[in-house]
Backbone as a chain_set.jsonl record, in Angstrom:
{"seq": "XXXXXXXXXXXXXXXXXXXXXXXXXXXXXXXXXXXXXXXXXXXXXXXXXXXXXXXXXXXXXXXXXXXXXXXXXXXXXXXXXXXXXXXXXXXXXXXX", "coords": {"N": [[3.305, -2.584, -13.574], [4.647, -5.348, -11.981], [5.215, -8.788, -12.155], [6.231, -11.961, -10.312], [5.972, -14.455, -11.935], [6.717, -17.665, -11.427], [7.085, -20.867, -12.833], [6.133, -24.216, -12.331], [5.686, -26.366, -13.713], [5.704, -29.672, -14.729], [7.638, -29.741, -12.726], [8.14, -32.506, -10.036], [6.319, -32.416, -7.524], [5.414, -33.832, -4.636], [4.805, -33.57, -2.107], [4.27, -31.487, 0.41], [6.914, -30.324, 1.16], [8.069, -31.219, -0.961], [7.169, -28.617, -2.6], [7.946, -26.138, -1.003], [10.276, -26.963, -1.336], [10.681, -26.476, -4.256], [9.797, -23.544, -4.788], [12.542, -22.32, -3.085], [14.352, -21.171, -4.322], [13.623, -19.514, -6.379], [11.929, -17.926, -5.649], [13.562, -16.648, -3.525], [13.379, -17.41, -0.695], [14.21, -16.929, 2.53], [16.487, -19.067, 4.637], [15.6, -18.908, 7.031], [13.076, -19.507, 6.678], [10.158, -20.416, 7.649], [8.471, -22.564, 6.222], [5.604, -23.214, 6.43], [2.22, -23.094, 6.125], [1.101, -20.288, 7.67], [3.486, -18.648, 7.636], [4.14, -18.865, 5.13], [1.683, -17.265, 4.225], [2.12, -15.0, 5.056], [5.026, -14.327, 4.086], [3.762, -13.84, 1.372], [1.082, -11.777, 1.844], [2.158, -10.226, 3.522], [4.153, -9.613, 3.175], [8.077, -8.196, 3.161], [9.454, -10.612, 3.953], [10.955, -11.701, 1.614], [13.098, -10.46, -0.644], [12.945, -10.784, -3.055], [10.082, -11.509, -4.238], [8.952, -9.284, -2.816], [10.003, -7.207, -4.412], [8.467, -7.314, -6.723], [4.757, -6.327, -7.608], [3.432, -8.796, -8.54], [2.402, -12.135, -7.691], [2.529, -15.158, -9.118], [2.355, -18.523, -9.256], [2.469, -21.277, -11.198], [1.138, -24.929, -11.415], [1.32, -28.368, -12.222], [-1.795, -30.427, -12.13], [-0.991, -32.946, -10.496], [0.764, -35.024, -8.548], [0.663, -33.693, -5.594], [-0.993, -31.413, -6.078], [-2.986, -33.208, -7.286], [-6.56, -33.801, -7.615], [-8.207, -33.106, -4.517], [-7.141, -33.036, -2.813], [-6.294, -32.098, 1.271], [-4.202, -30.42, 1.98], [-3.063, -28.929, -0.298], [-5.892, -27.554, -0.835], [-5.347, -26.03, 1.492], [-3.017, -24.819, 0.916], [-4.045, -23.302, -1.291], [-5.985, -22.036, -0.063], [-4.157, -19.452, 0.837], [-3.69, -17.851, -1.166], [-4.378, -14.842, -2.866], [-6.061, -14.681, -5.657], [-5.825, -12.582, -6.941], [-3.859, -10.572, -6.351], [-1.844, -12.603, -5.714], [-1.514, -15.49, -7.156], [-2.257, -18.797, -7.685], [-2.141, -21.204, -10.387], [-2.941, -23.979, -11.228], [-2.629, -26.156, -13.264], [-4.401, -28.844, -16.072], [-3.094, -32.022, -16.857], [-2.372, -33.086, -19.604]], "CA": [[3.118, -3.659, -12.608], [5.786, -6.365, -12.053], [4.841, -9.746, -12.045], [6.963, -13.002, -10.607], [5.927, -15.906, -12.17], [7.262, -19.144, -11.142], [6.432, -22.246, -13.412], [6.94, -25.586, -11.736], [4.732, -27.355, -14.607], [7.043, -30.611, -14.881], [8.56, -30.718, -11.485], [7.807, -33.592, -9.061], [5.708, -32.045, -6.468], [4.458, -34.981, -4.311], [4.656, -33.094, -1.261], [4.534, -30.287, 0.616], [8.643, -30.195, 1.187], [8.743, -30.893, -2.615], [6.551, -27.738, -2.967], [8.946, -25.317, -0.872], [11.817, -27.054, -1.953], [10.656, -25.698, -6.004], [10.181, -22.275, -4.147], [13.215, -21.611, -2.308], [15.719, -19.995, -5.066], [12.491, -18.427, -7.436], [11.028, -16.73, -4.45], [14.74, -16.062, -2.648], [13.054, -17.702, 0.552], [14.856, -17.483, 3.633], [16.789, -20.053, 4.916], [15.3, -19.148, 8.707], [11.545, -19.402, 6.405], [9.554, -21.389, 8.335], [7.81, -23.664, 5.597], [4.371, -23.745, 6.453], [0.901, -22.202, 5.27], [1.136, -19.141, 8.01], [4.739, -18.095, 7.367], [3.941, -18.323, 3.663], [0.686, -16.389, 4.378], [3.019, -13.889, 5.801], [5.437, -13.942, 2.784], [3.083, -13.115, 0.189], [0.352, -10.985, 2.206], [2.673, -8.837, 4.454], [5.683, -8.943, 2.619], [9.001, -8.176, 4.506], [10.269, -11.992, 4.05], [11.913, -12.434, 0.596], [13.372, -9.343, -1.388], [12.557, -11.256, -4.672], [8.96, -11.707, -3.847], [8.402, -7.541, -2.256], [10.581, -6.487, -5.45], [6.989, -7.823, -7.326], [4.034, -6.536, -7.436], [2.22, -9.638, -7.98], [3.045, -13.685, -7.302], [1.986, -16.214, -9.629], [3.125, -19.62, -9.659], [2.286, -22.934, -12.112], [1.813, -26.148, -10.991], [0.638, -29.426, -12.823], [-2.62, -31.101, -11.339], [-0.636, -34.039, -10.5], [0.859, -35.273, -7.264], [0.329, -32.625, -4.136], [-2.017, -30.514, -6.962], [-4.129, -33.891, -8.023], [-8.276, -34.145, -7.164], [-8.847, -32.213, -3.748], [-6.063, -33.023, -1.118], [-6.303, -31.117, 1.801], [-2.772, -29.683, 1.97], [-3.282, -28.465, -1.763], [-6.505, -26.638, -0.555], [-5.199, -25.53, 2.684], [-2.039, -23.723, 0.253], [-4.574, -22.532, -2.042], [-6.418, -20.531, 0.627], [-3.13, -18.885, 1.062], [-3.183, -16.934, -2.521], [-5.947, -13.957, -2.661], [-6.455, -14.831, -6.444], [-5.486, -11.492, -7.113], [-2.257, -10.228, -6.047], [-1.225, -14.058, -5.669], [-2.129, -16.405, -7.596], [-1.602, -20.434, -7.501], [-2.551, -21.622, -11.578], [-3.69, -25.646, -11.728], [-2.843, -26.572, -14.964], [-4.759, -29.992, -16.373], [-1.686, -32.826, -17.11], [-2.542, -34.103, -21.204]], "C": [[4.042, -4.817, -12.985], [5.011, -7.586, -11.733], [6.066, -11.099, -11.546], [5.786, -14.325, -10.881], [6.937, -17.25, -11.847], [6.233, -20.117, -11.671], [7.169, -23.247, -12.581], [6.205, -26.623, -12.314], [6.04, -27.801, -15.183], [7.991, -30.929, -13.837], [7.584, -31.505, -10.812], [7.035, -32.733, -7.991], [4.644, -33.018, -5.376], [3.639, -34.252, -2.855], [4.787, -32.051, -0.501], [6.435, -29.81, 1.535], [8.742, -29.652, -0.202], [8.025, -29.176, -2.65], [7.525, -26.413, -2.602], [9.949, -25.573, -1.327], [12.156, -26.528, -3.475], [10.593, -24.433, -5.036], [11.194, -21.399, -3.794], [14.071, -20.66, -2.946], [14.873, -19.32, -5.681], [11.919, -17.545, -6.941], [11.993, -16.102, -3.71], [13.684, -16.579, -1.236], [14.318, -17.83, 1.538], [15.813, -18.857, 3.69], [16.228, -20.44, 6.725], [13.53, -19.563, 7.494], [10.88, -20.833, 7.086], [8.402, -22.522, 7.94], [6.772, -24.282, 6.002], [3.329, -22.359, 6.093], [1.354, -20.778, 6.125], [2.74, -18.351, 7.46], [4.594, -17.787, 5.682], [2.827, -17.189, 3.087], [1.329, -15.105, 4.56], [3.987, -13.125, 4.509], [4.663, -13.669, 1.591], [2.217, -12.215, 0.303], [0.901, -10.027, 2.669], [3.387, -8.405, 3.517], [7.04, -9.096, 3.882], [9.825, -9.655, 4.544], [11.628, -12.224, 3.182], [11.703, -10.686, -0.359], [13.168, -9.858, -2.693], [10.782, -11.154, -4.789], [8.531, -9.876, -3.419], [9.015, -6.798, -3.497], [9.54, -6.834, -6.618], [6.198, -7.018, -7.171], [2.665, -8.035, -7.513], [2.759, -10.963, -7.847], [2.17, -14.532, -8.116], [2.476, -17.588, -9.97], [1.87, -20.864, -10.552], [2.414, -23.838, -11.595], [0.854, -26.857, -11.62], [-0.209, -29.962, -12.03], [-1.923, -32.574, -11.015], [0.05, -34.158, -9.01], [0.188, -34.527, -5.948], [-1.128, -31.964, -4.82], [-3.232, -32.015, -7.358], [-5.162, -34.143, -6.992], [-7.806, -33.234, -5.839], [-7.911, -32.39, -2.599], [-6.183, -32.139, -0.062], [-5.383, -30.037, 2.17], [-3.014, -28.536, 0.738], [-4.592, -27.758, -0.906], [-6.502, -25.997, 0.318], [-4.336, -24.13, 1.739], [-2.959, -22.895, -0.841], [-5.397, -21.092, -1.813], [-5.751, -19.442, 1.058], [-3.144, -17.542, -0.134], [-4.898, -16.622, -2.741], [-6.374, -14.063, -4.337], [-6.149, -13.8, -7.172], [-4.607, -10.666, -7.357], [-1.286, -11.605, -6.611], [-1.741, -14.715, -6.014], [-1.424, -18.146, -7.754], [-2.575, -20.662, -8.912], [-2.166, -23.002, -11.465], [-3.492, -26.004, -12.9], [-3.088, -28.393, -15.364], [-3.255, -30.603, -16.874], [-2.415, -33.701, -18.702], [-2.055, -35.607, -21.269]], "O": [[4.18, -5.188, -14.151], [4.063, -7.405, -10.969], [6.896, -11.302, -12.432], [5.02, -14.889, -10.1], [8.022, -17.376, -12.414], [5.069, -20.28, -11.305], [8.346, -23.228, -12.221], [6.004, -27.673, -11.703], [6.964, -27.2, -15.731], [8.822, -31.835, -13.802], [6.376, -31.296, -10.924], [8.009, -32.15, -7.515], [3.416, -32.93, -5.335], [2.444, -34.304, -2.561], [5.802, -31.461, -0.871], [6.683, -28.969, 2.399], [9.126, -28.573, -0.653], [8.995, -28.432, -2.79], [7.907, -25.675, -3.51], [10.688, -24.697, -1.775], [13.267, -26.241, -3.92], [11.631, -24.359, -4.378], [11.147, -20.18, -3.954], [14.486, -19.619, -2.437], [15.232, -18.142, -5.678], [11.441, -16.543, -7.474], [11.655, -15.059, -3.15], [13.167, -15.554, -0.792], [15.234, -18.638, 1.386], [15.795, -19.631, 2.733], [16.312, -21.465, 7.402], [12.798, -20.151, 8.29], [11.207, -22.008, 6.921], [7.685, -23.163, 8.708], [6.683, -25.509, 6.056], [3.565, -21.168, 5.892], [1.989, -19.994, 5.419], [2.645, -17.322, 6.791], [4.877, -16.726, 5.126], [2.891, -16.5, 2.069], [0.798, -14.128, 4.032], [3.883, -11.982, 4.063], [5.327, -13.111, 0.718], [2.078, -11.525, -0.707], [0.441, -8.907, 2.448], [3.421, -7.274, 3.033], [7.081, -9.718, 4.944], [10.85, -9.712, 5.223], [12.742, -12.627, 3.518], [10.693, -10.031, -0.612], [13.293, -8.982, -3.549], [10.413, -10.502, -5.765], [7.561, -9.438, -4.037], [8.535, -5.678, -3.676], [10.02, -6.494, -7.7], [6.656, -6.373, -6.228], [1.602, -8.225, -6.922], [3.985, -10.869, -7.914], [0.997, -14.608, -7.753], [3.031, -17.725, -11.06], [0.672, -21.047, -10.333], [3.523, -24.084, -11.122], [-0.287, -26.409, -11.737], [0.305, -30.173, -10.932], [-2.626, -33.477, -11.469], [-0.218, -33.211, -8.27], [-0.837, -34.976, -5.436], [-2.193, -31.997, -4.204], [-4.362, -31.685, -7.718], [-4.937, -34.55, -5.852], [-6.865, -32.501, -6.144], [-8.065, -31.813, -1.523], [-6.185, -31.005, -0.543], [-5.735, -28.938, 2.597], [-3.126, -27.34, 1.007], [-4.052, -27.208, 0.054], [-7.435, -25.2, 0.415], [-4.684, -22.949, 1.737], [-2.52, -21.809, -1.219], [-5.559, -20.023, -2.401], [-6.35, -18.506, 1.587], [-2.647, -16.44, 0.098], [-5.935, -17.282, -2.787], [-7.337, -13.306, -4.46], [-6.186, -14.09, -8.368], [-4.5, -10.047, -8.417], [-0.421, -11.669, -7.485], [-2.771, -14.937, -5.377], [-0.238, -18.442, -7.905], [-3.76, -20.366, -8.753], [-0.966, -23.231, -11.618], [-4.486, -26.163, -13.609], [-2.207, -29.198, -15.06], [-2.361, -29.836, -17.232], [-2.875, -34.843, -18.666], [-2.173, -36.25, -22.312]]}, "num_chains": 1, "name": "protein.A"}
């Protein structure tokens, strides 16, 4: 079983731009990708989007509880319902 990890513990992530914009070369996203929850729903559930991402079996990315990731935002829990915990995973890591 293949795993991509993507860490982005230490980038700026204020917003959900910044969030695809760490994405776009680690995942090989599109340049048509249409940068929102369903299209990303699409890229990690169907497949078929990004040959870096289907050349995986599983998706795990890192991100620091801090900007977009800090206390309960709704964006941040909208993208979280995106990743089945399983296959795909989104890891929270506390900021020391």
């Amino acid at each position: 079983m293949t795993e991509l990890r993507v860490d982005l513990r230490g980038r700026r992530i204020e917003t959900m731009k910044d969030f695809w914009d760490a994405l776009d070369e680690p995942c090989g996203l599109p340049g048509w990708f249409g940068r929102n929850l369903d299209a990303w729903s699409d890229t990690i559930d169907t497949r078929g989007i990004s040959e870096v991402i289907d050349s995986h079996d599983t998706l795990v990315i890192h991100v620091d509880a801090r900007g977009l990731f800090a206390g309960n935002g709704w964006e941040a829990r909208l993208l979280a319902e995106t990743f089945d915990g399983d296959v795909n995973r989104l890891c929270v890591h506390p900021v020391a």
